[in-house]
C-alpha positions as CSV (number, residue, x, y, z in Angstrom):
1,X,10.1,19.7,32.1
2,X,8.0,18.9,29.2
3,X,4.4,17.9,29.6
4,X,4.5,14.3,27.6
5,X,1.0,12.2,27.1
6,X,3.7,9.5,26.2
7,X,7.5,8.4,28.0
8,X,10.4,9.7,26.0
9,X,11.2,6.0,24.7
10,X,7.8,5.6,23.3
11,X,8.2,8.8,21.1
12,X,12.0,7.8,20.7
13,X,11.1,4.2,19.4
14,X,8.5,5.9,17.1
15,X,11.4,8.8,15.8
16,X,13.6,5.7,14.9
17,X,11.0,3.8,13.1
18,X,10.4,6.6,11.1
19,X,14.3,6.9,10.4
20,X,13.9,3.8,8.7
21,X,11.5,4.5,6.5
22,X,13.4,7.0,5.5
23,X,16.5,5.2,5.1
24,X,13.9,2.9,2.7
25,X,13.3,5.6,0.5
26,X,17.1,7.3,0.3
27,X,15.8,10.4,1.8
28,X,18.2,12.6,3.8
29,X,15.9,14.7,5.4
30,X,11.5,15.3,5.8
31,X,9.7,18.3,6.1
32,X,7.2,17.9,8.4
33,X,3.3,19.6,8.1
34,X,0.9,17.8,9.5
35,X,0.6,19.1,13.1
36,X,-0.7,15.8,13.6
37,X,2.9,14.2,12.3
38,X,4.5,16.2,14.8
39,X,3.0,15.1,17.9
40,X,3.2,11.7,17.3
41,X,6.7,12.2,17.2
42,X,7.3,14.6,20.0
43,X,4.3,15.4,21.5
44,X,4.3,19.1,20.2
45,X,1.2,20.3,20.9
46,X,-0.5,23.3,19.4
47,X,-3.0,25.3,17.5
48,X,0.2,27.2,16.2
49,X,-0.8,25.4,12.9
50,X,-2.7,27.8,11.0
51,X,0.5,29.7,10.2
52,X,3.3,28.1,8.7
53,X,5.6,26.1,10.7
54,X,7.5,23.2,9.9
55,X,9.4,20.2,12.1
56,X,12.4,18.7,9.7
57,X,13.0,14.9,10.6
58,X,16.6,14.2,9.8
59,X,18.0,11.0,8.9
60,X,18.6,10.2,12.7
61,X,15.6,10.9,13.9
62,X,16.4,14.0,15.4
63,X,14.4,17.1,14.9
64,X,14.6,20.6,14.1
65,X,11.2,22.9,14.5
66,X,10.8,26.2,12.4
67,X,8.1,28.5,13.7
68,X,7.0,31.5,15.1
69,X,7.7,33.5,18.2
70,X,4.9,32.4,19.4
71,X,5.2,28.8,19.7
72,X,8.2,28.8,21.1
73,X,7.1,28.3,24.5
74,X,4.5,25.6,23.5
75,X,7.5,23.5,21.8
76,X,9.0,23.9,25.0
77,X,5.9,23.1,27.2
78,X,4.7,20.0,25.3
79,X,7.2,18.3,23.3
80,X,10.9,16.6,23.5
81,X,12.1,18.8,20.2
82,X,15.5,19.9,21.3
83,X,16.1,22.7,18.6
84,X,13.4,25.2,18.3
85,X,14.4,27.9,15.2
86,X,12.2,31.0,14.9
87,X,11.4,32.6,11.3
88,X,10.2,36.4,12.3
89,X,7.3,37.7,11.2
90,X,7.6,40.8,8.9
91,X,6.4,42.4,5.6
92,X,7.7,40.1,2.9
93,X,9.2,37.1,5.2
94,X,9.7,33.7,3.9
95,X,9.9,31.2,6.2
96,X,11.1,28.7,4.0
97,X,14.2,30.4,3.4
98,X,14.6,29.7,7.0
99,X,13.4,25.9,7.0
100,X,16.4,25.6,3.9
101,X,18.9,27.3,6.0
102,X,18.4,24.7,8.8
103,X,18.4,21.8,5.6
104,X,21.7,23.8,5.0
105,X,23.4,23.9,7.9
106,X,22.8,20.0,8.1
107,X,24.8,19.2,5.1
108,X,21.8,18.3,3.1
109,X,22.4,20.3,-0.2
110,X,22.5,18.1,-2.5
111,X,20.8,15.2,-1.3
112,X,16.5,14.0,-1.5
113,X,13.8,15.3,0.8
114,X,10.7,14.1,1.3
115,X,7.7,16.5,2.0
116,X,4.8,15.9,3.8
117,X,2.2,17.2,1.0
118,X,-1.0,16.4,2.4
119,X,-1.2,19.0,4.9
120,X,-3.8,21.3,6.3
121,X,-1.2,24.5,6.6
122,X,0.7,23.7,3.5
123,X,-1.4,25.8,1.7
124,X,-0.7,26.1,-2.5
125,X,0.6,29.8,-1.1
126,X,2.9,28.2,1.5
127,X,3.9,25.4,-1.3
128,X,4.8,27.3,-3.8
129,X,7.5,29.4,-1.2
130,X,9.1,25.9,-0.3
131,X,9.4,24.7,-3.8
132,X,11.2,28.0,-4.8
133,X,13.5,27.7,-1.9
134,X,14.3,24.0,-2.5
135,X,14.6,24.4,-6.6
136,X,18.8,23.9,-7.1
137,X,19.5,23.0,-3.3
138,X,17.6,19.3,-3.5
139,X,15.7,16.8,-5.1
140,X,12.5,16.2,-3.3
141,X,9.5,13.8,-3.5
142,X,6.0,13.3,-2.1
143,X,6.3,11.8,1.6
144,X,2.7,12.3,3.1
145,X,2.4,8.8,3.4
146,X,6.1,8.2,5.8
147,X,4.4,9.0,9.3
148,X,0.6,8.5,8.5
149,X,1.5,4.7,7.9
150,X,3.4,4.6,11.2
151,X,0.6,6.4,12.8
152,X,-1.9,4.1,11.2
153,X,-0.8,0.9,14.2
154,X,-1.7,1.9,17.7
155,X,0.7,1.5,20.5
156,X,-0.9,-0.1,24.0
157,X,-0.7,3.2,25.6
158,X,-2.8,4.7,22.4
159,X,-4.7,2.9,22.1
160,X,-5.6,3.3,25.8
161,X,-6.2,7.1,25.2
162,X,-8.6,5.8,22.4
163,X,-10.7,3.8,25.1
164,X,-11.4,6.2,26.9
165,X,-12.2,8.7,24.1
166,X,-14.9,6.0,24.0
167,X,-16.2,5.8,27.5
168,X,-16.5,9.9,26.8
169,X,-18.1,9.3,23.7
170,X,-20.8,7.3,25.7
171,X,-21.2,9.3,28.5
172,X,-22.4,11.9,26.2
173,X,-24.6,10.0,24.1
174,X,-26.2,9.0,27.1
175,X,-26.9,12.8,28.3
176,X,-27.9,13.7,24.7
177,X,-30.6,10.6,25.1
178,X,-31.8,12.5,28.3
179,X,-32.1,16.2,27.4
180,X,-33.5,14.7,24.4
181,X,-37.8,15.9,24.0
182,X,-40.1,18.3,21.8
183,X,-39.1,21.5,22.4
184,X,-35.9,21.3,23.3
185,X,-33.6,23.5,21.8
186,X,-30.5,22.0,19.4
187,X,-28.1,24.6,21.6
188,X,-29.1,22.7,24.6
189,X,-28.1,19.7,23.2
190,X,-24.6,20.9,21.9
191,X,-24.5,22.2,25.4
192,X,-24.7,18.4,27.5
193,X,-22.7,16.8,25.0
194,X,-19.6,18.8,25.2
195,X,-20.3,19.3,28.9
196,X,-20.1,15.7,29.8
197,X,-16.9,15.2,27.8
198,X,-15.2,18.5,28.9
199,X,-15.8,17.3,32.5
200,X,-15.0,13.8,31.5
201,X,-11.4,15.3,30.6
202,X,-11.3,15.4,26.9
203,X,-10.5,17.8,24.3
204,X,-12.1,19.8,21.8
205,X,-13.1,17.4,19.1
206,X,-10.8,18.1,15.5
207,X,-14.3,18.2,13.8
208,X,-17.5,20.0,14.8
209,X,-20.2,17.5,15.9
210,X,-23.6,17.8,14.0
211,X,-26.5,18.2,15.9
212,X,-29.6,18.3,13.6
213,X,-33.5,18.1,13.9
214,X,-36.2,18.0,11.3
215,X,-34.8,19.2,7.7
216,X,-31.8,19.3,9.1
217,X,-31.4,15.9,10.2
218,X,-30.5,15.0,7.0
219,X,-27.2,16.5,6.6
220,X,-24.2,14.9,7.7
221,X,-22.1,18.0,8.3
222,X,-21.9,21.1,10.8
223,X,-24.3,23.9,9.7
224,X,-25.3,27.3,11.6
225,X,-28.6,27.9,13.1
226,X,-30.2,26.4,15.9
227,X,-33.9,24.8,15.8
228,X,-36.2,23.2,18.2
229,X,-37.2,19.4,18.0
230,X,-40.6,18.9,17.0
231,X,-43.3,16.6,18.7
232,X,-42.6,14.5,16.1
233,X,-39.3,14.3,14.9
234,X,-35.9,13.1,14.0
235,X,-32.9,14.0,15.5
236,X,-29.5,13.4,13.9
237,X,-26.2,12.7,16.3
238,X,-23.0,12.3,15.1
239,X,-19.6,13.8,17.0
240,X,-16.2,12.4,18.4
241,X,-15.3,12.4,21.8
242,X,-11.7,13.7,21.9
243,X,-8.6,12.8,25.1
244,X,-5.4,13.9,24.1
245,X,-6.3,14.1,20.4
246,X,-7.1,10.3,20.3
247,X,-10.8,10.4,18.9
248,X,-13.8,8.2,19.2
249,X,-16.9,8.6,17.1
250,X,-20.4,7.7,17.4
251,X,-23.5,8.5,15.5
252,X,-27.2,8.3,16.0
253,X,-30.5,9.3,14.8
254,X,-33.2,9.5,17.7
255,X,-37.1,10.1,17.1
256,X,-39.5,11.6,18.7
257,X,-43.2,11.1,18.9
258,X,-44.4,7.5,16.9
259,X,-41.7,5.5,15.0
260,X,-42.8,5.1,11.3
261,X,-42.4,1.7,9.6
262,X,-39.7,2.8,7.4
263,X,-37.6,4.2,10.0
264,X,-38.1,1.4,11.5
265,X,-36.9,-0.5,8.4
266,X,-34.4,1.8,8.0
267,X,-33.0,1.0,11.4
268,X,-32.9,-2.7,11.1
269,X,-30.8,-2.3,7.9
270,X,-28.0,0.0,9.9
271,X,-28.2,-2.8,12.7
272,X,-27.5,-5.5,10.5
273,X,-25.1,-3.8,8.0
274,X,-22.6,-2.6,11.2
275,X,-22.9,-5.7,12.4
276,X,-21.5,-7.2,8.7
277,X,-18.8,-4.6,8.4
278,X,-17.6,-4.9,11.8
279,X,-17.3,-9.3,11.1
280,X,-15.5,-8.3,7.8
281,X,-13.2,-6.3,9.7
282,X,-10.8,-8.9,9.7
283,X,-6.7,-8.8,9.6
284,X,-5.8,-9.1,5.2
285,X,-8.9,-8.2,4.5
286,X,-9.4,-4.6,3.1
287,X,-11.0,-1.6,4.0
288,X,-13.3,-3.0,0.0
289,X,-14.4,-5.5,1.8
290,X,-15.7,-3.8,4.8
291,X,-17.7,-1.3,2.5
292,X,-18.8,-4.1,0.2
293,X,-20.4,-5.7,3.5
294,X,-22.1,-2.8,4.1
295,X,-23.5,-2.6,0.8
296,X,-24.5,-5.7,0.3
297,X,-26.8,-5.6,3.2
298,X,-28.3,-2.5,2.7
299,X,-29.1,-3.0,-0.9
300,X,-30.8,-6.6,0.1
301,X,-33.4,-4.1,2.6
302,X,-34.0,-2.1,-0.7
303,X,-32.2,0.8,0.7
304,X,-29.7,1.0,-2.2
305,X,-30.6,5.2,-3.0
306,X,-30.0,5.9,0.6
307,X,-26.2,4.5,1.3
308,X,-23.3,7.0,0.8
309,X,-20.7,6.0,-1.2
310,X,-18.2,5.8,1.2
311,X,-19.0,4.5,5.3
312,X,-15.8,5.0,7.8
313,X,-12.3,5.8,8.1
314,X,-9.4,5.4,10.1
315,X,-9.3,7.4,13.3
316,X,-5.6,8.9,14.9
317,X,-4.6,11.5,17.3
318,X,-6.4,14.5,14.9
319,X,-6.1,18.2,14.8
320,X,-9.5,20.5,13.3
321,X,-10.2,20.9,11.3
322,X,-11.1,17.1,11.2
323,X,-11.1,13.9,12.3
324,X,-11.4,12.0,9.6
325,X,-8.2,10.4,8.1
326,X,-7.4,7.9,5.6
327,X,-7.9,5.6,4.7
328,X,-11.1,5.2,3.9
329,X,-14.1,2.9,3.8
330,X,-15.4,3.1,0.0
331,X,-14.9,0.7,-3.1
332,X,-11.7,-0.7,-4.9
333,X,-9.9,0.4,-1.1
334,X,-6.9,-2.1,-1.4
335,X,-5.5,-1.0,2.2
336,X,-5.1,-4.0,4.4
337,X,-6.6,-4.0,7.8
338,X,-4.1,-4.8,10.2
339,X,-4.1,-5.4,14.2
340,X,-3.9,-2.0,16.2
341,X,-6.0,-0.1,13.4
342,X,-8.7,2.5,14.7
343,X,-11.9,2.5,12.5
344,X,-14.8,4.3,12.3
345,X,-17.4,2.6,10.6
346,X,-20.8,4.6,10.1
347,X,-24.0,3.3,8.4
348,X,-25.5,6.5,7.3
349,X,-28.9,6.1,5.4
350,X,-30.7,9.4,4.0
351,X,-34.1,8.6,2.1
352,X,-34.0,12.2,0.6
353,X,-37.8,11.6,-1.4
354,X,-39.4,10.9,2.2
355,X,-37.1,13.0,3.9
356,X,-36.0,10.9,6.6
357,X,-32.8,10.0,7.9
358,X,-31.5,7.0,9.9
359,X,-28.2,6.0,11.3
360,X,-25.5,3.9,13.4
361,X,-22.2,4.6,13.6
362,X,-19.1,3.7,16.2
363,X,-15.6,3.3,16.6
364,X,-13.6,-0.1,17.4
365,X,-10.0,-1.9,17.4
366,X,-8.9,-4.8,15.2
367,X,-7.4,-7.1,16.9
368,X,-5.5,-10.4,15.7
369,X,-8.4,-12.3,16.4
370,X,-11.9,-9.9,16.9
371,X,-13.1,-5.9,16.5
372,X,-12.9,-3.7,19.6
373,X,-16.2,-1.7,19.9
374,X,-14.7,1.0,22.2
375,X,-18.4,2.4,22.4
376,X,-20.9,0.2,25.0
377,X,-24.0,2.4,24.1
378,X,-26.8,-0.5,22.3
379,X,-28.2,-0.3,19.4
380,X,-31.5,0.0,20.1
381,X,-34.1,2.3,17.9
382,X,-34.5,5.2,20.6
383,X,-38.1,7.3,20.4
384,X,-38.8,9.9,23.2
């Protein structure tokens, strides 16, 4: 008996939906590469991802997994895929030889299929092997975008796993305010933080949190090396709180010793502009005009050459090595916010001639009618 984080007629309904799609575009079969892609639509669930594998969605919605020895048992373990085909590792093998043969054996020759491009595993290598195999058997196209739209509308019971990837989220913030002091080291604070969601029961995040003091504080992605905070410091927070690959992210900068007046001005300007983005997060408006509210705020605090040009993204079930997803939050974004969207929406502000960083960031649900902080933590400037 498979171990399923959804009932069989959830992941059914979402096979069938996607069987439309395809119908939409006249394509007989997809090839499957986002790991991310397969467990929405099966709950196969794996690391296996690194290598190449590939799930084939048929017309049907039924399913066909190539991969390796390996995974077979996982496949088994964690997902409803009914045919599980295993390419064998050797000198010289090429797996896509194998995915073709399935595409064969299905009558397919012939006919359109879509690939899922966009893929962390489909490296140019693996590519390049798939487009051989499929040159004079069938016409293929592009079809990153056939599941990632699907996936981009939560179900209730997703978005329920999404919840409580927030109340995980918070609970670590809070111990990371605790442990928080001069002299503590960065380790430590990795340390809490995973500690209170690993006991909380959630995952390994698909991204490495960032944990930074001093220097450090201003960079907004992981980097080696651990430091101590300094009497007077600033200490950057940003990570997602993973349960069953459902992600909810937060960010903060904390300070220690005496808040200066431009991080305090700096801080007022993060409050406000959330605030903005999160009231222009509105169903028919676009993820433009979400970014354009967070501009326009902070350029009115004279904070113009701190914003990033970009400030959120959509949030899924995710797989390392990240979290993020599109789409995006950045200008000339024409994607229409709809109800049962996940954003992350983060108001990062980095005053690189002072050196000093400050930011707000959290996660919500659009609604029909209002945005769904998942994340209860305030927003108050916190100084230790």
């Amino acid at each position: 008996m498979a171990k399923l984080h959804f009932s069989e007629d959830e992941l059914a309904g979402r096979r069938m939906r996607a069987a439309q799609r395809m119908a939409a575009r006249s394509l007989d079969a997809v090839l499957l590469f986002k790991q991310e892609s397969m467990f929405y639509l099966t709950g196969y669930d794996t690391t296996g991802y690194s290598l190449f594998q590939c799930m084939i969605l048929l017309a049907d919605g039924s399913t066909v997994l190539v991969t390796r020895s390996a995974d077979r048992e996982q496949a088994f373990h964690t997902s409803v895929i009914p045919d599980v085909r295993i390419w064998v590792d050797r000198g010289g093998a090429n797996p896509a030889h194998d995915v073709v043969a399935v595409l064969e054996e299905k009558g397919i020759r012939g006919g359109k299929v879509g690939v899922e491009m966009h893929a962390w595993c489909l490296t140019a290598q693996r590519w390049k092997l798939v487009e051989g195999a499929l040159e004079g058997f069938a016409a293929h196209e592009d079809a990153t975008d056939l599941i990632q739209g699907l996936r981009l509308i939560k179900s209730p019971a997703e978005l329920d796993y999404v919840r409580k990837a927030g109340q995980l989220a918070d609970a670590a913030l809070q111990a990371l305010h605790e442990a928080i002091e001069p002299g503590v080291d960065e380790g430590h604070l990795y340390a809490v933080m995973m500690n209170a969601i690993f006991e909380g029961g959630g995952d390994y995040p698909a991204s490495r949190a960032i944990i930074g003091s001093g220097e450090g504080a201003l960079l907004v992605r992981y980097f080696t090396g651990r430091e101590k905070v300094g009497a007077q410091d600033q200490v950057q927070l940003e990570f997602g709180a993973a349960y069953r690959h459902y992600h909810a992210c937060i960010m903060r900068t904390v300070l220690t010793g005496v808040a200066g007046a431009r991080h305090k001005q700096m801080h007022a300007a993060g409050v406000e502009a959330l605030a903005a983005c999160q009231a222009a997060a509105v169903p028919g408006a676009t993820y433009a005009d979400i970014y354009d509210a967070h501009a326009r705020v902070v350029d009115a605090h004279g904070l113009e050459d701190c914003r990033l040009n970009a400030c959120g993204y959509s949030l899924s079930a995710n797989m390392p090595p990240s979290w993020m997803e599109e789409p995006m939050i950045y200008p000339g974004n024409t994607t229409v916010i709809e109800p049962g969207m996940v954003i992350f929406m983060h108001m990062i502000l980095i005053d690189a001639t002072n050196r000093l960083t400050m930011c707000l960031a959290e996660t919500g649900i659009m609604h029909a009618d209002r945005f769904e902080t998942v994340s209860s933590m305030p927003h108050d400037l916190v100084v230790k």
